[in-house]
LUMBA-279354 format. One record per residue (C-alpha): residue in one letter; x, y, z. Coordinates in steps of 0.5 Angstrom, whole numbers. Example, Ala and Ser with C-alpha at 12.3 -4.5 7.8 and 13.67 -1.06 7.14 Angstrom:
! LUMBA-279354
<rec "A", <25, -9, 16>>
<rec "S", <27, -2, 14>>
! end
This chain:
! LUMBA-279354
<rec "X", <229, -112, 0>>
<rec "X", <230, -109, -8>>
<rec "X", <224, -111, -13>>
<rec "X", <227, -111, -19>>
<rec "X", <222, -109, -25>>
<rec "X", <223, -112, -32>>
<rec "X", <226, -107, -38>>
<rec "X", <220, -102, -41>>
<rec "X", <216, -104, -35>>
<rec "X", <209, -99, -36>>
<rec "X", <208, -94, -32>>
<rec "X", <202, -97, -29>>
<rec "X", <205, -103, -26>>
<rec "X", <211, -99, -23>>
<rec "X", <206, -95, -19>>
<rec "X", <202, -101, -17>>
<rec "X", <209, -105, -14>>
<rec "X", <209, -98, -11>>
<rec "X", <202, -98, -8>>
<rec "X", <203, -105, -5>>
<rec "X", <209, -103, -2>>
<rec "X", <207, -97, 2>>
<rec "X", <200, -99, 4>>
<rec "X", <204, -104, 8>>
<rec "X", <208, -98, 12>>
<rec "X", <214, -99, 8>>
<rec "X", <219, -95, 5>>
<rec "X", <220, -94, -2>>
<rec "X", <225, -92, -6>>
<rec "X", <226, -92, -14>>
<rec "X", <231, -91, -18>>
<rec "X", <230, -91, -25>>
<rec "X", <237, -95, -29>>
<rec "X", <240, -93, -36>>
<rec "X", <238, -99, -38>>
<rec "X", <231, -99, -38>>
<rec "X", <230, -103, -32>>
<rec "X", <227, -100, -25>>
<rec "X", <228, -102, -18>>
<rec "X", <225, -101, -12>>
<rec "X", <228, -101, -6>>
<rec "X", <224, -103, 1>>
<rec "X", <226, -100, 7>>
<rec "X", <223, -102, 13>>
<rec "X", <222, -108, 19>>
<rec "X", <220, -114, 16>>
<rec "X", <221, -113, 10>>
<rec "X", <223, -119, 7>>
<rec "X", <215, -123, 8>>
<rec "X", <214, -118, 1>>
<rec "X", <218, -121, -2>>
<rec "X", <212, -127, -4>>
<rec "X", <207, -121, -6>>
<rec "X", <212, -117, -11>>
<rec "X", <214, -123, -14>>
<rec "X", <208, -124, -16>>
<rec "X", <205, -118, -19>>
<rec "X", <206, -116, -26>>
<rec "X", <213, -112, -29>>
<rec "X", <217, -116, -23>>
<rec "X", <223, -119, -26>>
<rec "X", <226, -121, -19>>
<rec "X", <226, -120, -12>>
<rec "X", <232, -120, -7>>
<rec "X", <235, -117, -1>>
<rec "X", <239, -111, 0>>
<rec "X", <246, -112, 0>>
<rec "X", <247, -107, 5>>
<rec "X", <244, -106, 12>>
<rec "X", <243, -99, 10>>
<rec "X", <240, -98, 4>>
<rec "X", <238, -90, 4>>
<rec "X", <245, -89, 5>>
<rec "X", <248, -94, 1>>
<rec "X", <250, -92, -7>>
<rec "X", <246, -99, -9>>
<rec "X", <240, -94, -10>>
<rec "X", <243, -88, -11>>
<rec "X", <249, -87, -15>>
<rec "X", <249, -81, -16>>
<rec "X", <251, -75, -12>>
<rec "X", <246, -72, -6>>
<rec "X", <247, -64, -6>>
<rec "X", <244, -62, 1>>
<rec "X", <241, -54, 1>>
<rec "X", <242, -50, 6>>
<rec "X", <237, -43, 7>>
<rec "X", <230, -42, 6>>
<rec "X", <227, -35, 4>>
<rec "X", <231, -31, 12>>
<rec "X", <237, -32, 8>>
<rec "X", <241, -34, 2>>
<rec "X", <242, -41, -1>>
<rec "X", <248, -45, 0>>
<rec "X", <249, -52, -3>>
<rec "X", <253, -58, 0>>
<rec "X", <256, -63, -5>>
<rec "X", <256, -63, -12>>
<rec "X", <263, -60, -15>>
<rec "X", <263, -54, -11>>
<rec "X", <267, -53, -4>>
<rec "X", <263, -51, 1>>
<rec "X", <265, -47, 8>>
<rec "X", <262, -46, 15>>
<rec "X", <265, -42, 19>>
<rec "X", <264, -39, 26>>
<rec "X", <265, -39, 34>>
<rec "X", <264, -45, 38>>
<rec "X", <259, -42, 42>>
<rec "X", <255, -35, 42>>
<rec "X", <257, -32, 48>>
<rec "X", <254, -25, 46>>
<rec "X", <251, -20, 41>>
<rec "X", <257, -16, 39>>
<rec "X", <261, -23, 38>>
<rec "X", <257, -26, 33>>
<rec "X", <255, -21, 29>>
<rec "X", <263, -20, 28>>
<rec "X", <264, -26, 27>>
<rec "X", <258, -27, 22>>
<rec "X", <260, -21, 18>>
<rec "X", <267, -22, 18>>
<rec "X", <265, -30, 15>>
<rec "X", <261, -27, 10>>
<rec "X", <265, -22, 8>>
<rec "X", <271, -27, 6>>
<rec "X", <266, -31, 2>>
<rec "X", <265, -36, 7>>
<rec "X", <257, -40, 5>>
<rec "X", <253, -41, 13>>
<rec "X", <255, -39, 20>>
<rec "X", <257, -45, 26>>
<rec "X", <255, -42, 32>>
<rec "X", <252, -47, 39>>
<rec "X", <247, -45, 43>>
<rec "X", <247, -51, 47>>
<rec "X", <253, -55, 49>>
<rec "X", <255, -60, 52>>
<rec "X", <261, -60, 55>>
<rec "X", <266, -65, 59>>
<rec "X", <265, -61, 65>>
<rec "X", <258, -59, 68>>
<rec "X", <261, -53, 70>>
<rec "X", <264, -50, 64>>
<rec "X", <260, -46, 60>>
<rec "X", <254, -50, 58>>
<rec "X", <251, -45, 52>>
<rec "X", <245, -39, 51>>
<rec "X", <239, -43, 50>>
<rec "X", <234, -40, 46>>
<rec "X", <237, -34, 47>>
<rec "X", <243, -36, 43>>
<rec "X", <239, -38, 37>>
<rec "X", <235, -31, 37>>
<rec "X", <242, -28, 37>>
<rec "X", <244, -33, 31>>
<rec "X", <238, -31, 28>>
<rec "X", <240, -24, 28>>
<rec "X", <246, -25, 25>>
<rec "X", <243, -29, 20>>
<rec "X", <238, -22, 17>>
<rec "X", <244, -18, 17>>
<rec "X", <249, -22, 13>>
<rec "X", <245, -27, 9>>
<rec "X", <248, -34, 11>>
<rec "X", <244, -39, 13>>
<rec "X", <245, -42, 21>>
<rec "X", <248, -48, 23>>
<rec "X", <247, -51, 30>>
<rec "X", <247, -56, 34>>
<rec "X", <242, -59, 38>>
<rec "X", <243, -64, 44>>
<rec "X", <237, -66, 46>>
<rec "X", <230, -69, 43>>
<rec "X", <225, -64, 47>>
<rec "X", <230, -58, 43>>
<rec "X", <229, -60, 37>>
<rec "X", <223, -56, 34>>
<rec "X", <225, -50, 37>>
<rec "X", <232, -51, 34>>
<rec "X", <229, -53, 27>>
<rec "X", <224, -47, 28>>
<rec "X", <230, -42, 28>>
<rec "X", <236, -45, 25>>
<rec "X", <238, -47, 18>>
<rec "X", <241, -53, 19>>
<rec "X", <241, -58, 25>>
<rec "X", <248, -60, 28>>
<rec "X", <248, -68, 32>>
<rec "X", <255, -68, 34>>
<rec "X", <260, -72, 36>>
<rec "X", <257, -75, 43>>
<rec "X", <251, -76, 40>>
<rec "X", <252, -79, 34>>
<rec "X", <249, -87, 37>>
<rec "X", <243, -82, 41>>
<rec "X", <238, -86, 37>>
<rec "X", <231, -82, 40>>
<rec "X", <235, -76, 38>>
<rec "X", <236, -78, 30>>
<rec "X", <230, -80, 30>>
<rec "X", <227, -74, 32>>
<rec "X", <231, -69, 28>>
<rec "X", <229, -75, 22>>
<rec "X", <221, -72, 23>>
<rec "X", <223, -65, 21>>
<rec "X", <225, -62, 16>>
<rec "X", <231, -58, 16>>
<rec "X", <238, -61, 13>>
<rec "X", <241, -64, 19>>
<rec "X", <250, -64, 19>>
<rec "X", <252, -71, 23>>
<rec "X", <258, -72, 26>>
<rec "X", <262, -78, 26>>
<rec "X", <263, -80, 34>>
<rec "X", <270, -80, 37>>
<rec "X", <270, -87, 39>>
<rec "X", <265, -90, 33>>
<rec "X", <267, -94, 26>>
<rec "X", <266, -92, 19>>
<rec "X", <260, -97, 19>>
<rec "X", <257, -94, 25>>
<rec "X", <257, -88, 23>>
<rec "X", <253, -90, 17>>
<rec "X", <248, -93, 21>>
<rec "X", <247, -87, 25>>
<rec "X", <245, -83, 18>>
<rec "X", <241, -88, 16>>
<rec "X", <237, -88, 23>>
<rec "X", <236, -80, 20>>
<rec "X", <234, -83, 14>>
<rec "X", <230, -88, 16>>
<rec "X", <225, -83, 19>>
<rec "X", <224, -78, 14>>
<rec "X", <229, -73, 12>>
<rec "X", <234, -74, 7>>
<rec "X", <238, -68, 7>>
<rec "X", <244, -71, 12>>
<rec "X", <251, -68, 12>>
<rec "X", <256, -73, 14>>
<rec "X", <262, -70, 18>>
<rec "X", <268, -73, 19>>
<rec "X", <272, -70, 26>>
<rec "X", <277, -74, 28>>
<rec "X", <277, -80, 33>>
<rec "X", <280, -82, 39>>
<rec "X", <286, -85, 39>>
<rec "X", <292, -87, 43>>
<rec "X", <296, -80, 40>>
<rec "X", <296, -74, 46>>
<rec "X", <299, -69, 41>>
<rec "X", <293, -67, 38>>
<rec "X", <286, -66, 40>>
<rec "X", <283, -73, 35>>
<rec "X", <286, -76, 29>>
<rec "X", <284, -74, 23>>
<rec "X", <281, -79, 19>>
<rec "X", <283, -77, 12>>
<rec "X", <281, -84, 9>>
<rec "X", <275, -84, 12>>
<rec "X", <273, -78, 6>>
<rec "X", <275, -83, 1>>
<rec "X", <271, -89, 4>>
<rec "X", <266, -86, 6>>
<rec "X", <265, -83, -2>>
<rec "X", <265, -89, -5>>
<rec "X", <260, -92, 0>>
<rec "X", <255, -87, 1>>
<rec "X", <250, -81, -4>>
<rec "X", <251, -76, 2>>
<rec "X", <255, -70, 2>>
<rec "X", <261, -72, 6>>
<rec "X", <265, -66, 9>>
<rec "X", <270, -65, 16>>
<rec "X", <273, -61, 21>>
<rec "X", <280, -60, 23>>
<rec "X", <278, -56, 28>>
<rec "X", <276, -60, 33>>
<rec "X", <280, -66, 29>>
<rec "X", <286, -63, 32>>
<rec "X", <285, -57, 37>>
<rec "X", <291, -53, 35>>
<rec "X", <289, -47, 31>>
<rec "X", <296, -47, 27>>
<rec "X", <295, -54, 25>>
<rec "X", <287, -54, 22>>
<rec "X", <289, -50, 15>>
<rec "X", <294, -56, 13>>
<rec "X", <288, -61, 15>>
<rec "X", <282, -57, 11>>
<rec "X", <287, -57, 6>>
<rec "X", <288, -65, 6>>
<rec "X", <281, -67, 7>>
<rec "X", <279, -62, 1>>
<rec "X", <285, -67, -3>>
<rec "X", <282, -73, 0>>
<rec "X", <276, -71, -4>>
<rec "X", <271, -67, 2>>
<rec "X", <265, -63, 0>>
<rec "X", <267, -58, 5>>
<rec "X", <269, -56, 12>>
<rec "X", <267, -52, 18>>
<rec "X", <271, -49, 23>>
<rec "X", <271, -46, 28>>
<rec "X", <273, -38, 29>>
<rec "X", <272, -32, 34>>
<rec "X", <274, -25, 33>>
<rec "X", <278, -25, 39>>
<rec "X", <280, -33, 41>>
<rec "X", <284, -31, 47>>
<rec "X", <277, -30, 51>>
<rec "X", <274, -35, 47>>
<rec "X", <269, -39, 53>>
<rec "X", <270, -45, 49>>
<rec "X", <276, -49, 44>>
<rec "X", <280, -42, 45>>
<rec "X", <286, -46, 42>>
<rec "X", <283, -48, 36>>
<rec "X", <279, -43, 33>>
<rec "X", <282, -39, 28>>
<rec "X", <283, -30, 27>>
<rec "X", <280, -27, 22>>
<rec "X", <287, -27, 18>>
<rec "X", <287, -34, 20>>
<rec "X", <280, -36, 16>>
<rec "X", <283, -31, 10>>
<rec "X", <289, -35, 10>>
<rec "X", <286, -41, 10>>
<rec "X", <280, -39, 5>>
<rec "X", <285, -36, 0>>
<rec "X", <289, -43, 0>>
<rec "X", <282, -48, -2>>
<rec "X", <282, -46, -9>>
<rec "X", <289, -48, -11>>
<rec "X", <287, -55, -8>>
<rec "X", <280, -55, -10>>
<rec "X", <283, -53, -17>>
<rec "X", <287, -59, -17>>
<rec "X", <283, -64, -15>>
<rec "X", <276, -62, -20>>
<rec "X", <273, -59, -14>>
<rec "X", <271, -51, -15>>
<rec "X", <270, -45, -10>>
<rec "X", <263, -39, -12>>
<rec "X", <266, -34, -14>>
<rec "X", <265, -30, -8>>
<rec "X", <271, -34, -6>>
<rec "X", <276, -29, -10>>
<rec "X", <274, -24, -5>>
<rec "X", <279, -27, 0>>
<rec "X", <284, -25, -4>>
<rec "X", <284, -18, -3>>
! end
């Protein structure tokens, strides 16, 4: 439900709409208009028996629902761009959205001291912007490797003092999420938990920005509920990961979705970002696609890398060398040029 106030409200009658809504346990949102009128949004079950209260009080223009089933999401109350940080005080800051490419990089999974720490160094030296790395994962088969646990993220935490990237990494259960959000930088729900409802409303009540990827098999509309089921709970900081879905093609691991980039833009405030690694699961195909999503109007991408793929523990076959990610970093500046986009200039030391 949107309370739309009449133009040049008083300050003082805005906080009383608000006040009346909240002190019935809803959310409110308020957009200020560059034409002088304000609306509050009102987010929350039952929302709709407000609509008799608002309408009555004074600056109230007009009462009438949303025209989305997911308003924190939707552009309807925020047209503008949100832009996601990464980072506290234990690292450097890196910022998702906006005009500016960001890249995250790393390993599928830590596997032991020396191997992330070379990876991280080598992904801050080409001027990469955060660290990936899992240390809990959910594999196919319960006998592949299944992760570090807790000892995976102190290693992340360690890579992060020493090269200054903040850490992204994933979180596959509710009961994990305040160790996690105690040593990582971002939190990452992956692909098959997307619709895990306890576990997005779990990393919805704490705050460190969350990366959301897109479920193999889920729709765009899906997807979009998913992020709200986040925001609903308290955390506006989500990144949307478009990853590739399943579809009737062998040849590649997923498809990439590329028109997903656009759609989802055009939809929704939240920075949208993808991954070709696991779209494709060809390591010499996800440079192509990284450069096609930027095109398609992506704020970023995270891939996978590892300093030696061939012993990788997991998705040896996508992850990228050292020179694959120099490559591809020097290839994202020409694309993001072209299309108004712009990289740090960090990224010049790629090139070298």
């Amino acid at each position: 439900m949107i309370a739309v106030l009449a133009p040049r409200t008083p300050l003082e009658q805005k906080a009383a709409v608000v006040r009346a809504i909240e002190a019935r346990g809803f959310q409110v949102v308020v957009h200020e208009r560059a034409d002088a009128t304000t609306r509050i949004g009102v987010v929350g079950s039952g929302a709709k028996e407000l609509g008799s209260l608002l309408g009555a009080m004074p600056g109230v223009a007009e009462v009438r629902p949303h025209s989305t089933p997911y308003p924190l999401v939707s552009r309807e109350d925020h047209p503008g761009e949100t832009r996601v940080r990464l980072g506290d005080q234990r690292a450097r800051t890196a910022r998702i959205g906006g005009k500016e490419i960001a890249v995250i990089a790393g390993p599928c999974a830590v596997e032991h001291r020396e191997q992330i720490l070379t990876a991280a160094r080598y992904v801050a030296e080409l001027g990469c912007d955060a660290l990936r790395g899992g240390a809990y994962k959910p594999r196919t088969s319960p006998y592949s490797f299944q992760g570090l646990g807790e000892a995976g993220l102190d290693l992340l935490a360690e890579a992060r003092a020493e090269t200054g990237l903040p850490i992204v990494t994933e979180v596959v259960a509710p009961e994990d999420v305040d160790v996690v959000a105690e040593k990582a930088d971002c939190l990452q729900i992956g692909a098959r938990n997307m619709q895990n409802f306890r576990l997005l409303q779990a990393v919805g009540g704490q705050p460190r920005p969350v990366l959301l990827k897109r479920g193999m098999i889920a729709t765009l509309d899906e997807f979009l509920h998913a992020a709200e089921y986040v925001l609903a709970h308290g955390n506006p900081n989500v990144i949307l990961c478009e990853r590739g879905i399943r579809t009737h093609e062998r040849a590649t691991r997923n498809t990439l979705d590329v028109a997903a980039v656009p759609w989802l833009k055009s939809r929704t405030h939240l920075p949208v970002i993808i991954d070709p690694s696991h779209a494709c699961g060809v390591r010499e195909l996800v440079k192509p696609l990284a450069l096609a999503g930027i095109a398609a109007g992506a704020d970023g991408i995270i891939v996978e890398t590892h300093p030696e793929p061939a012993k990788a523990l997991s998705d040896k076959e996508q992850a990228l060398t050292r020179d694959d990610l120099r490559d591809l970093m020097r290839g994202l500046g020409p694309v993001a040029e072209a299309v108004g986009r712009g990289r740090p200039e960090r990224m010049a030391r790629s090139a070298g």
